[in-house]
PDB file as gemmi writes it, atoms N, CA and C in Angstrom:
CRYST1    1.000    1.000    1.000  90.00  90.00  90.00 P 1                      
ATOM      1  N   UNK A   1     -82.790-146.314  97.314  1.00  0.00           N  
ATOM      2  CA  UNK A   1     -84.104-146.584  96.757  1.00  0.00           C  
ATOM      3  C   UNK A   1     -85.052-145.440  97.100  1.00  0.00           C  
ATOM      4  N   UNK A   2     -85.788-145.123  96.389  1.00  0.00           N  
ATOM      5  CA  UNK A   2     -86.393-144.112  96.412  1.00  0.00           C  
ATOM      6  C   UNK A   2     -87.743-144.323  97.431  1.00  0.00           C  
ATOM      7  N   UNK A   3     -88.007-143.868  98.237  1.00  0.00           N  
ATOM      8  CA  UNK A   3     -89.406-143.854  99.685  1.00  0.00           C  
ATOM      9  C   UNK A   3     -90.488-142.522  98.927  1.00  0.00           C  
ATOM     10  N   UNK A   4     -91.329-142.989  98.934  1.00  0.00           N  
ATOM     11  CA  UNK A   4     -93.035-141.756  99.188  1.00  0.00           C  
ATOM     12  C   UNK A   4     -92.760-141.066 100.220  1.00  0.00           C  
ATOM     13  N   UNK A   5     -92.411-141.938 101.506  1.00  0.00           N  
ATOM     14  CA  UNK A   5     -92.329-140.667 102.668  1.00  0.00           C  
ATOM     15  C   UNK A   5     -91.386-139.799 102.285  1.00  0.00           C  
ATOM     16  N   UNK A   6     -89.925-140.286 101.850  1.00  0.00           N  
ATOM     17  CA  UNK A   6     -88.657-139.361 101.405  1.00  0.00           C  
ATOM     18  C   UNK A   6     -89.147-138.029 100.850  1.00  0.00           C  
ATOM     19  N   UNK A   7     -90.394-137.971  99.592  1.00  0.00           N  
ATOM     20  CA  UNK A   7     -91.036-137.166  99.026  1.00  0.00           C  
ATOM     21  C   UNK A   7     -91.464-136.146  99.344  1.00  0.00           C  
ATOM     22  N   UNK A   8     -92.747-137.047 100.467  1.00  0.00           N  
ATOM     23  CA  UNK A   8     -93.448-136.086 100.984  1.00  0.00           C  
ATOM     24  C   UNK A   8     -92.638-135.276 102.375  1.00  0.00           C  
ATOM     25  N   UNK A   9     -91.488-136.046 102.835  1.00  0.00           N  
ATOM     26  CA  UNK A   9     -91.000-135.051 103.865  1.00  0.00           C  
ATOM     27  C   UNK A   9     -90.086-133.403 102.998  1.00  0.00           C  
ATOM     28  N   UNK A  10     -89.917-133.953 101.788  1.00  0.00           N  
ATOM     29  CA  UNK A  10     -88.363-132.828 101.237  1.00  0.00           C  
ATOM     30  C   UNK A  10     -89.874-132.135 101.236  1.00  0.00           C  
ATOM     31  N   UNK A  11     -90.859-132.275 100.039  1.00  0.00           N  
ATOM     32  CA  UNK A  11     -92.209-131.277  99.989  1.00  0.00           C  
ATOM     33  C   UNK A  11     -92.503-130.259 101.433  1.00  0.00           C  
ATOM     34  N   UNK A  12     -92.196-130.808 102.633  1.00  0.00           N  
ATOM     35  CA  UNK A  12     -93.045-130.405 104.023  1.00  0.00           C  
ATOM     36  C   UNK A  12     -91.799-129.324 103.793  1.00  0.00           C  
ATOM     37  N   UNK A  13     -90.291-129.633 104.114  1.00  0.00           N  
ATOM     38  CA  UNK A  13     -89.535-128.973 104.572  1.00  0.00           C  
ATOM     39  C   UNK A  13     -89.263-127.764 103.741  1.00  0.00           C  
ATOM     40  N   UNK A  14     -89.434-128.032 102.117  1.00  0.00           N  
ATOM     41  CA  UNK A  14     -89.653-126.741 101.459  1.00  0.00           C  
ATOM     42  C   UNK A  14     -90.742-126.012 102.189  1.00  0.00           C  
ATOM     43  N   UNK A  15     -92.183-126.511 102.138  1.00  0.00           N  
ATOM     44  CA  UNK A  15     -92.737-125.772 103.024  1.00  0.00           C  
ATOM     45  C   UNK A  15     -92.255-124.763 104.378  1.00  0.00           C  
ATOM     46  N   UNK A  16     -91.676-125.616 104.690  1.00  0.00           N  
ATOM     47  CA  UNK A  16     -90.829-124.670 106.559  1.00  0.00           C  
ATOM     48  C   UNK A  16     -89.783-124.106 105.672  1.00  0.00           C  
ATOM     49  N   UNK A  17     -89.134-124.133 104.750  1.00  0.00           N  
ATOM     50  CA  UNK A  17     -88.126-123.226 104.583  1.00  0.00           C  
ATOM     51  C   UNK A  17     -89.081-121.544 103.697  1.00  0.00           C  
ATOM     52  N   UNK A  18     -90.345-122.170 102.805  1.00  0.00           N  
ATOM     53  CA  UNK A  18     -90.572-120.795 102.188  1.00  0.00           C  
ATOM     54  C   UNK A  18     -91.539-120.439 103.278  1.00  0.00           C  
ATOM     55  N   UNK A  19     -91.779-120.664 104.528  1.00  0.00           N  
ATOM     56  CA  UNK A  19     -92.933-119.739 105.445  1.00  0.00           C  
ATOM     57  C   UNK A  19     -92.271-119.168 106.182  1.00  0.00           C  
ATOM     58  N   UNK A  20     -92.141-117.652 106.468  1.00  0.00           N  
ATOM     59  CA  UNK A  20     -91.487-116.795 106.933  1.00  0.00           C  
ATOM     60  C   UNK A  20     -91.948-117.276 108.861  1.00  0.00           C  
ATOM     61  N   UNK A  21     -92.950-117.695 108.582  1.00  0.00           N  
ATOM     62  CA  UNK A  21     -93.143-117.975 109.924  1.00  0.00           C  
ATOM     63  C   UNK A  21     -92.849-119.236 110.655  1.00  0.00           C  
ATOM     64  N   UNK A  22     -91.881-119.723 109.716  1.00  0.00           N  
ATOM     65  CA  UNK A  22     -91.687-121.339 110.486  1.00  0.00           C  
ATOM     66  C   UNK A  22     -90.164-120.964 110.791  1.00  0.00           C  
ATOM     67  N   UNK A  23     -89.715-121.527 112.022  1.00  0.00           N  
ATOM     68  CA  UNK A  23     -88.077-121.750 112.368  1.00  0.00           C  
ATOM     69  C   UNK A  23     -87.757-123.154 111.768  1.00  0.00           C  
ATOM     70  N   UNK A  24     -88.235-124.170 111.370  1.00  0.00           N  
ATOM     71  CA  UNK A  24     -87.640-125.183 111.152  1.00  0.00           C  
ATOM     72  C   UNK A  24     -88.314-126.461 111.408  1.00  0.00           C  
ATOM     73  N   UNK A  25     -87.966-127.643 111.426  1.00  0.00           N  
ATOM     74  CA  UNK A  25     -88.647-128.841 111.742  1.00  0.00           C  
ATOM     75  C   UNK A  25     -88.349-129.799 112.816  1.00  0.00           C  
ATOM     76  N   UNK A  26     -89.020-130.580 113.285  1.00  0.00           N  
ATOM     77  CA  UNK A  26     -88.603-131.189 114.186  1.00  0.00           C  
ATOM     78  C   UNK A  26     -88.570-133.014 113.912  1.00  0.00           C  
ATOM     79  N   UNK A  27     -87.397-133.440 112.523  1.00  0.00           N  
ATOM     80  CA  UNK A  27     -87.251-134.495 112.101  1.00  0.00           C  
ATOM     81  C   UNK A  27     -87.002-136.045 112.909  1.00  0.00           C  
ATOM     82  N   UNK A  28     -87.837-136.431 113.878  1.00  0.00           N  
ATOM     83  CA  UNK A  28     -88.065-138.051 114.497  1.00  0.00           C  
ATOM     84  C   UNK A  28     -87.771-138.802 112.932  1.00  0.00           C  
ATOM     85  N   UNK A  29     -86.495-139.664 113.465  1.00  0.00           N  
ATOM     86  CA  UNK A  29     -86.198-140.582 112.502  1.00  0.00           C  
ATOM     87  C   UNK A  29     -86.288-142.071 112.706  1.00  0.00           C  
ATOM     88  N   UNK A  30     -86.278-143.132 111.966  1.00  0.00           N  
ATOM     89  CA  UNK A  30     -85.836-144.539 112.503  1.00  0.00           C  
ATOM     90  C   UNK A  30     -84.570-144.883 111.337  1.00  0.00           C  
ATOM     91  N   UNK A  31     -84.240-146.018 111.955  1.00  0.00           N  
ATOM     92  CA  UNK A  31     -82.984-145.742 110.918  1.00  0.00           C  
ATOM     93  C   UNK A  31     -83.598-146.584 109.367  1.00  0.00           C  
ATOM     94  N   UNK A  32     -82.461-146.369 108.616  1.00  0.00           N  
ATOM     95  CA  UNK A  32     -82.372-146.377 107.134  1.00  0.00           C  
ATOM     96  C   UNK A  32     -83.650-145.810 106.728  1.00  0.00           C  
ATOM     97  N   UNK A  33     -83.637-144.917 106.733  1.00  0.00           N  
ATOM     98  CA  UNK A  33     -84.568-143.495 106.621  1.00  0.00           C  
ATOM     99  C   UNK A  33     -84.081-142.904 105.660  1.00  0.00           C  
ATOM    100  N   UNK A  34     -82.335-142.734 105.327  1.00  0.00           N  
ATOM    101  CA  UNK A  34     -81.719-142.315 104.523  1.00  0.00           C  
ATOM    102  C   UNK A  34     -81.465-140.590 104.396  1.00  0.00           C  
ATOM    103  N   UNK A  35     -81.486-140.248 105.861  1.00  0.00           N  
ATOM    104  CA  UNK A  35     -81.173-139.105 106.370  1.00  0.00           C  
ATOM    105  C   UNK A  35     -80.112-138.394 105.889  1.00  0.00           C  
ATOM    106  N   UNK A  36     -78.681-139.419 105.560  1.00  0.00           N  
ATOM    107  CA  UNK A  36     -77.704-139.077 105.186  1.00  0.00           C  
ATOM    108  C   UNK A  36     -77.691-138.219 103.808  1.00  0.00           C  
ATOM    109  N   UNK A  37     -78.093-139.326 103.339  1.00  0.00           N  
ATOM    110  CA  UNK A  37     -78.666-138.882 101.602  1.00  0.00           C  
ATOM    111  C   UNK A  37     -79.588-137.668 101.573  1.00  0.00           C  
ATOM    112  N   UNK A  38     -80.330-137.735 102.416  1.00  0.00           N  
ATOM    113  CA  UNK A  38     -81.595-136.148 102.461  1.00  0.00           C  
ATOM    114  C   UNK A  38     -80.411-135.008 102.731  1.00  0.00           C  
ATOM    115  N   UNK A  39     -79.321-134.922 103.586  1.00  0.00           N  
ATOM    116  CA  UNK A  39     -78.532-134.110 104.433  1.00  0.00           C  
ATOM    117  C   UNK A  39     -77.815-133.576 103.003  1.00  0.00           C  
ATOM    118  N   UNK A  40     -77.033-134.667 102.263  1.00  0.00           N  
ATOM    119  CA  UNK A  40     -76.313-134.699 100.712  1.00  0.00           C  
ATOM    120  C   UNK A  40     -77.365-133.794 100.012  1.00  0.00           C  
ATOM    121  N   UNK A  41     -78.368-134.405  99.596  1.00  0.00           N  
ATOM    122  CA  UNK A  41     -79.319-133.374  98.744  1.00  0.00           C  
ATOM    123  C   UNK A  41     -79.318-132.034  98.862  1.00  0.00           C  
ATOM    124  N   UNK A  42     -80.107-131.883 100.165  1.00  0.00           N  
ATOM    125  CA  UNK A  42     -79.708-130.484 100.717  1.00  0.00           C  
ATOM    126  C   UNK A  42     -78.607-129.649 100.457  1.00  0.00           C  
ATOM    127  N   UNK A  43     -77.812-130.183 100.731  1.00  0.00           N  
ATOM    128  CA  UNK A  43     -76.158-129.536 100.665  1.00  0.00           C  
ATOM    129  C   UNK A  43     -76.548-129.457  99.205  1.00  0.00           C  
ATOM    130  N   UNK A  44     -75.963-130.260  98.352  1.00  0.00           N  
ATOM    131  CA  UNK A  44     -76.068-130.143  97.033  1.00  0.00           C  
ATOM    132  C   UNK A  44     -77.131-128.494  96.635  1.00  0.00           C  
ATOM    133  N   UNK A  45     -78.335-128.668  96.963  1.00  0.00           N  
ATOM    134  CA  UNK A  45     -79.054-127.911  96.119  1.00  0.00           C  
ATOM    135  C   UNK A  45     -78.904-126.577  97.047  1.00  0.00           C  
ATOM    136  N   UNK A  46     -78.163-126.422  97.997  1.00  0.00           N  
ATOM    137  CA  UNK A  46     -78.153-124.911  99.057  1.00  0.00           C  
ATOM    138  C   UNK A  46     -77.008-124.741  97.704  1.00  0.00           C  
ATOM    139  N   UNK A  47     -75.584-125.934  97.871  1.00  0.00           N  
ATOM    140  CA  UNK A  47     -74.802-125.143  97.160  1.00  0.00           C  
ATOM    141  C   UNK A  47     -74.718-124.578  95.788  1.00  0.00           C  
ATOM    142  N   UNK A  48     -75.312-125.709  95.108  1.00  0.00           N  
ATOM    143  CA  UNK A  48     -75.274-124.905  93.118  1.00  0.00           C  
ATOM    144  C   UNK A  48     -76.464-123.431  93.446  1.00  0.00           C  
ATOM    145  N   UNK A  49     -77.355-123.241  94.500  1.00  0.00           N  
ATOM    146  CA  UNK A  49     -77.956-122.051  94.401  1.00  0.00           C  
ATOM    147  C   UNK A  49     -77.674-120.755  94.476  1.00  0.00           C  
ATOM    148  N   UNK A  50     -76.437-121.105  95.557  1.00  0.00           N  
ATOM    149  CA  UNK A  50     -75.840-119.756  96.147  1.00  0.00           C  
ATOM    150  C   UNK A  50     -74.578-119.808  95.597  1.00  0.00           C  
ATOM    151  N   UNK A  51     -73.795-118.606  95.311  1.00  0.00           N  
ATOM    152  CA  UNK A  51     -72.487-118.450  95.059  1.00  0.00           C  
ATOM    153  C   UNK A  51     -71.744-118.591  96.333  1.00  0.00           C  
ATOM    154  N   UNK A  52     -70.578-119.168  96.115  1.00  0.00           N  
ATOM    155  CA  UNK A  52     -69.413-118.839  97.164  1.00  0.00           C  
ATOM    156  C   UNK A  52     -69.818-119.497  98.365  1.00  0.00           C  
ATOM    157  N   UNK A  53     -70.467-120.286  98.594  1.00  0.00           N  
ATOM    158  CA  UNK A  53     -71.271-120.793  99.610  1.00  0.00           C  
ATOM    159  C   UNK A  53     -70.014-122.352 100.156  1.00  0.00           C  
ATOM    160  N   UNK A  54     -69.809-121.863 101.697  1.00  0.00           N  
ATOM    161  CA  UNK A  54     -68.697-123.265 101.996  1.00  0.00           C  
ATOM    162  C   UNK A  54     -69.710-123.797 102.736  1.00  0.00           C  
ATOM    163  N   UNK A  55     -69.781-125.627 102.093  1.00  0.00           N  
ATOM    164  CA  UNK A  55     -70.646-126.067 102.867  1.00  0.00           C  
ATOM    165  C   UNK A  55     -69.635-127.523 103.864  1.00  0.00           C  
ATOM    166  N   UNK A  56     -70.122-128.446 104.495  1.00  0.00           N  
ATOM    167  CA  UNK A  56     -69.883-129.066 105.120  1.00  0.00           C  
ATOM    168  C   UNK A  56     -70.763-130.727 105.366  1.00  0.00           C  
ATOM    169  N   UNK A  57     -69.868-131.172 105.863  1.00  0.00           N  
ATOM    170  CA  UNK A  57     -71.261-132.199 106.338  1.00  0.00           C  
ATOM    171  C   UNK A  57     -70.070-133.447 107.785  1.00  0.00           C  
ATOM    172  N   UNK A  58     -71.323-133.580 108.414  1.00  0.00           N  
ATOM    173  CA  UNK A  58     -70.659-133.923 109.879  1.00  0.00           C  
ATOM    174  C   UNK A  58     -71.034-135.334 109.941  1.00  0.00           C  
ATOM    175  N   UNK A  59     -70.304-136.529 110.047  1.00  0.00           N  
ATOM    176  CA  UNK A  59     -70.249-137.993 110.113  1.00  0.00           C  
ATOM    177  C   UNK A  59     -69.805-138.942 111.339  1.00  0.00           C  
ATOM    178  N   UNK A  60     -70.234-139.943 111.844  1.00  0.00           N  
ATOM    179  CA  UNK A  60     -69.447-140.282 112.998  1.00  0.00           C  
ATOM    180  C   UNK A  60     -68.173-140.894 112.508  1.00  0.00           C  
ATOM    181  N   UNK A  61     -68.356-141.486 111.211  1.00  0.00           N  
ATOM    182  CA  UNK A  61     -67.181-142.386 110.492  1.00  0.00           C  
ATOM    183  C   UNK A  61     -66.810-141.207 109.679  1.00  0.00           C  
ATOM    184  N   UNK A  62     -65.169-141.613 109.491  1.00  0.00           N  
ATOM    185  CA  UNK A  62     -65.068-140.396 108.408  1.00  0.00           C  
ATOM    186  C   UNK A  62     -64.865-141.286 106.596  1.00  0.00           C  
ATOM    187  N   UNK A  63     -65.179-142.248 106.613  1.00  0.00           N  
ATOM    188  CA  UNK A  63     -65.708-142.749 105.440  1.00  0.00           C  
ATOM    189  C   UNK A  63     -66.920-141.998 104.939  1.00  0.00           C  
ATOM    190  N   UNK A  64     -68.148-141.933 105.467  1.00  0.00           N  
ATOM    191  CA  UNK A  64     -69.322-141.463 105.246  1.00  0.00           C  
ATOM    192  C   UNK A  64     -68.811-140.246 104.166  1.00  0.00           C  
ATOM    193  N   UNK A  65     -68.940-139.386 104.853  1.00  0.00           N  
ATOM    194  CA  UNK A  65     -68.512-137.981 103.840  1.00  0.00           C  
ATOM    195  C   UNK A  65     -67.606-138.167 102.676  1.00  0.00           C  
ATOM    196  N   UNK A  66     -66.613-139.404 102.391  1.00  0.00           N  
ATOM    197  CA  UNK A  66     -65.941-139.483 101.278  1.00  0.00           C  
ATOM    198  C   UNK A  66     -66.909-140.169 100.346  1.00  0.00           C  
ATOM    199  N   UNK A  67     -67.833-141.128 100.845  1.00  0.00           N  
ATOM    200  CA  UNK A  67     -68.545-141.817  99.995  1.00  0.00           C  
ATOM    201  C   UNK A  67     -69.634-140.916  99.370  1.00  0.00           C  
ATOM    202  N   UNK A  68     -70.202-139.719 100.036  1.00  0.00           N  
ATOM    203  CA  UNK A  68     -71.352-139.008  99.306  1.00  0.00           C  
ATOM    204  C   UNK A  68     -70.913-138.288  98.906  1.00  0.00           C  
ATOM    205  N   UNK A  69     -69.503-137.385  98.737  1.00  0.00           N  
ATOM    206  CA  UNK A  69     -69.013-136.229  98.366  1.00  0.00           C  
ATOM    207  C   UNK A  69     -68.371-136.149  97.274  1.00  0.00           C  
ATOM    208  N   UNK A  70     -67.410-137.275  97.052  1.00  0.00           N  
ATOM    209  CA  UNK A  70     -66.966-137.750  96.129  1.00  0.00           C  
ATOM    210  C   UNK A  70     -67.240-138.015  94.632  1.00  0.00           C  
ATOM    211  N   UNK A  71     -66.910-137.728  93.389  1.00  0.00           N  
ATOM    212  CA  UNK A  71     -67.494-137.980  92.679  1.00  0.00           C  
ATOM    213  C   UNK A  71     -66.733-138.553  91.564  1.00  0.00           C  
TER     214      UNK A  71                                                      
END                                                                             
């Protein structure tokens, strides 16, 4: 389901990714936040951007990664 905060956090983090002067963020979560899914996005849009690009993604279950990767 789609969150406002979900929004406004991807908006912030573009922010920290185009300011040459930011290292990064410091993401405090609670759960079903839907972190997983933000992590998927990400991946997704690093990979169709860049060529040749091996990406990954790290789960405690190894269900997780078959269920978002999968298509």
């Amino acid at each position: 389901d789609f969150r406002a905060i979900q929004n406004e956090l991807m908006i912030f983090w573009e922010a920290c990714k185009a300011d040459p002067r930011s290292v990064g963020m410091i993401y405090v979560k609670n759960r079903r936040m839907g972190a997983s899914f933000l992590s998927v996005v990400e991946l997704l849009e690093s990979g169709t951007i860049n060529q040749d690009k091996i990406l990954g993604i790290v789960s405690k279950k190894d269900v997780t990664p078959k269920k978002y990767l999968t298509v």
